[in-house]
N, C-alpha and C positions, 0 to 999 in steps of 0.2 A: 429782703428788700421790699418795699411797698409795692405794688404795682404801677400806683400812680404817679410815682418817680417816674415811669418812664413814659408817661403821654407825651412828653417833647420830643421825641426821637420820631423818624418821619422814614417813610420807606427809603428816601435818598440818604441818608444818615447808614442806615443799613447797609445800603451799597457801597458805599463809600468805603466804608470797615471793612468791607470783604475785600473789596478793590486794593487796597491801599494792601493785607495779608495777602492776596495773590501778584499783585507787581512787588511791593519789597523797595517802593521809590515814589517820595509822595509827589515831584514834579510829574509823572509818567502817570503816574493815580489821576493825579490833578487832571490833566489831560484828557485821560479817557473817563472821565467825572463830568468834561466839558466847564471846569470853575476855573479858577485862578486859584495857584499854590496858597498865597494866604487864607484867599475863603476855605480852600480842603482842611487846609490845617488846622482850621477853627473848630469843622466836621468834628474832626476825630475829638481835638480838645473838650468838645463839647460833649462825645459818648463817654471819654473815658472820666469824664466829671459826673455826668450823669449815672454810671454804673460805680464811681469809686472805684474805678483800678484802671489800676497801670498797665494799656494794652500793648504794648509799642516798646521793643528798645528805638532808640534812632542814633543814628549816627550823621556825619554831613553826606555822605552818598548814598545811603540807604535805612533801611529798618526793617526790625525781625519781631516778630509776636512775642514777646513774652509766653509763660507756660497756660499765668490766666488768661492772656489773649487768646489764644489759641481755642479754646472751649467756648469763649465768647467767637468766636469769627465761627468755626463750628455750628453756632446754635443760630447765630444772623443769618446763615447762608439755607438753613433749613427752615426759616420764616420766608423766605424772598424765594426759594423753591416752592415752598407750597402758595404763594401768592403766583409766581407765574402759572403752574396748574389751574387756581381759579380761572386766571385773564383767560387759560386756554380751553376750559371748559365751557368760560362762559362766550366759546367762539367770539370776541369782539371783535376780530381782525383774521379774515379767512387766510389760512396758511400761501406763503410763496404769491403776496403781494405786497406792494410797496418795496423801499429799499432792499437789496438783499446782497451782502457781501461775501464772495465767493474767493476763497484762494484755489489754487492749483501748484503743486510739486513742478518743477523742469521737466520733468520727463512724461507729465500726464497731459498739461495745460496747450499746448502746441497743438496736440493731436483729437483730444476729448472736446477743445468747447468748440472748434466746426461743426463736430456732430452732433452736437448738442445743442447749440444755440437757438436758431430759427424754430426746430422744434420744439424746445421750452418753453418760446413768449409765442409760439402761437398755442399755445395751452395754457398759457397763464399770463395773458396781456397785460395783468395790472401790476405784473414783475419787473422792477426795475433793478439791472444789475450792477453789481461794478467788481471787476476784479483783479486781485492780484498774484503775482508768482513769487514763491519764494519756497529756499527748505521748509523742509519738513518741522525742523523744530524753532524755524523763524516763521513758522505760520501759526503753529502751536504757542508761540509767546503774543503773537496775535489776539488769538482768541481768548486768552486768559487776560489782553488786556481789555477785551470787548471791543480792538477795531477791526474786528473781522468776525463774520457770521458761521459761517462753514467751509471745508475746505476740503478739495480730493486731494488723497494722499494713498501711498503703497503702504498696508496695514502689518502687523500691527506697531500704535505708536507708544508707549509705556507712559504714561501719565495720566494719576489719579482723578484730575478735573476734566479729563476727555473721556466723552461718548464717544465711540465705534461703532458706524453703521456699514455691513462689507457690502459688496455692490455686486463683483464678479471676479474670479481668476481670469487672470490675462498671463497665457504662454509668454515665455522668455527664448527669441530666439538669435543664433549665431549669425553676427554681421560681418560679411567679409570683403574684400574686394575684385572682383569679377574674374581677375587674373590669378587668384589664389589658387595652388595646387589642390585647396579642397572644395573648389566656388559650383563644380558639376556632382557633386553630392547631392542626394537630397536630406539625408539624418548622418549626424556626429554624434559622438561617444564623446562625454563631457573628456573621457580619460585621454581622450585623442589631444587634445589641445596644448599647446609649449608655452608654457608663462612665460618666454620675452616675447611672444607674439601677439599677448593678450593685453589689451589697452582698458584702463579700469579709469572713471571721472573722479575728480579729487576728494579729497575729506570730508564729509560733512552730504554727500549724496546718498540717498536709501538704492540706486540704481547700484552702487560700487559696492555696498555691502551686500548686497542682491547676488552680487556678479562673486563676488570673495565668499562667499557663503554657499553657493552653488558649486564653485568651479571647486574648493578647496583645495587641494595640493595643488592644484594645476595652475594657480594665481597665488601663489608665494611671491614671485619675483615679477608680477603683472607691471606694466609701465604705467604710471598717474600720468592722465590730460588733465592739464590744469585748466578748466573752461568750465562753466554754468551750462553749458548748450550741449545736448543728445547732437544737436546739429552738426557742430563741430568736432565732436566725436568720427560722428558719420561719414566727412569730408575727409577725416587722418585717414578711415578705413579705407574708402574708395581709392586716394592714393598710393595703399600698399604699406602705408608705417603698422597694419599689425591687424587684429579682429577684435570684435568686442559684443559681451552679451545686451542685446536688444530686445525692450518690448513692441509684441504685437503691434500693438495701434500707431507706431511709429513706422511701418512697413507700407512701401505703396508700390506701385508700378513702375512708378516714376522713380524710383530708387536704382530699378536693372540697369537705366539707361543714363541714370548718373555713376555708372560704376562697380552699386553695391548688389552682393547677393544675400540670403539668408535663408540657412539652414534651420532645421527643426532638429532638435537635442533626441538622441535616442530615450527610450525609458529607462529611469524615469524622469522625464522631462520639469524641466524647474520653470517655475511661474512665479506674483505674485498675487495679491488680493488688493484690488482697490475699493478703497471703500472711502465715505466721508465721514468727517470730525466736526464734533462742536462739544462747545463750553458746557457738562452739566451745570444745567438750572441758570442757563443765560440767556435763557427767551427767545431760543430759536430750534428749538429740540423739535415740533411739529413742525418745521418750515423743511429742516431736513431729514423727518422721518416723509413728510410730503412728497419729497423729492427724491429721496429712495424709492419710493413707492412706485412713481413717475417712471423713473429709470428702471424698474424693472419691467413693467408693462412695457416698455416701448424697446425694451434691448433687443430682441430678433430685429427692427427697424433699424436701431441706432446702430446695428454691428456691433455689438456685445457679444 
């Protein structure tokens, strides 16, 4: 092919093609493209006229790359990487200022951004945040749609287009209820535990797989809380429907005297790693290695 065929195609074009192969829905493309469906669809019409091939099956609820799309979307995505490298080299916008979209897991968001907050914007006042909560793999289709920048999550998360940056192990420990025959313990034997006693959050929580994957035989017959909220959790435990595995940073004072106690797991004691995620080559990969960087300096401060 000529080269000069392709001086029409424009860094937004680029995007767009990659955008439209990583959602798989060209209204939701459209969307985080910020156009309107008919102008995207013009985008792609336009690449794929331009290169001569057929990138796209489509159908009315979605579309799938083709085999030659695929190499094509491939090769766009490693133009639009090495161009955000340049932007970042050639510092135009100092890291962890301006907008910055921040998700959080249920189980980390509650407890991480008190400790975090105040201190972060007075380190970086020109940071403006916003954020939101949601799973783990409803944050991760976030990011892959670009409306979310980075996000804390319990690591690790299997997916090819995420960076993993860890942060810190956080103990996993025994939540009970004050009155529980084992609440004046200080350490439990995972083997000690009775799956009907043990309370796991429903499907789709990295907390419940945490807990199923640590306790293993001991949570075969675990009871599901059907709730979003560690909170509610918390509240079943204090009243006696059962125990459940809890992280560190959701432990306070104020818990003895609402009820709850918590035990430390004998060795070897189960944890996990939290760490943050983002989009490779989404133009935010310095803002959250920034911010890693941030968070480890400051962790003996923050209670890390």
């Amino acid at each position: 092919m000529n080269i000069n065929r392709l001086d029409g195609l424009t860094i937004r074009d680029l995007r767009a093609l990659v955008l439209l192969a990583d959602i798989g829905n060209f209204h939701r493309a459209a969307s985080a493209c910020a156009v309107s469906q008919p102008a995207f669809s013009s985008i792609i019409k336009k690449v794929e006229h331009t290169l001569d091939s057929k990138l796209f099956e489509r159908n009315s609820r979605s579309c799938r790359t083709t085999s030659e799309g695929r190499v094509v979307v491939e090769k766009a995505r490693g133009v639009l990487v090495a161009l955000g490298k340049l932007n970042t080299q050639s510092e135009l916008r100092p890291p962890l200022t301006g907008n910055f979209r921040v998700g959080f897991i249920p189980t980390i968001g509650p407890y991480l951004i008190p400790k975090l907050l105040r201190p972060l914007l007075r380190a970086y006042p020109q940071l403006e945040l916003a954020f939101s909560e949601a799973r783990t793999d409803a944050l991760t289709q976030m990011l892959v749609d670009r409306s979310l920048d980075a996000a804390f999550v319990a690591l690790p998360v299997p997916h090819a287009r995420i960076k993993e940056t860890p942060l810190f192990q956080e103990e996993l420990l025994l939540g009970l209820s004050t009155e529980h025959r084992l609440a004046q313990r200080k350490r439990v034997a995972i083997s000690e535990l009775k799956e009907d006693e043990l309370l796991v959050m429903e499907q789709g929580h990295c907390l419940r797989k945490q807990t199923l994957e640590s306790c293993g035989s001991s949570a075969r017959e675990a009871k599901t809380v059907h709730s979003t909220s560690l909170e509610t959790l918390l509240y079943m435990v204090a009243s006696g429907v059962g125990y459940a595995v809890v992280p560190h940073m959701a432990v306070s004072e104020k818990r003895s005297r609402d009820g709850v106690a918590f035990l430390h797991f004998k060795n070897p004691a189960p944890s996990r790693t939290i760490g943050l995620i983002c989009l490779r080559g989404g133009g935010s990969e310095h803002d959250v290695e920034a911010l890693a960087a941030w968070i480890n300096a400051s962790s003996e401060k923050l209670g890390f």
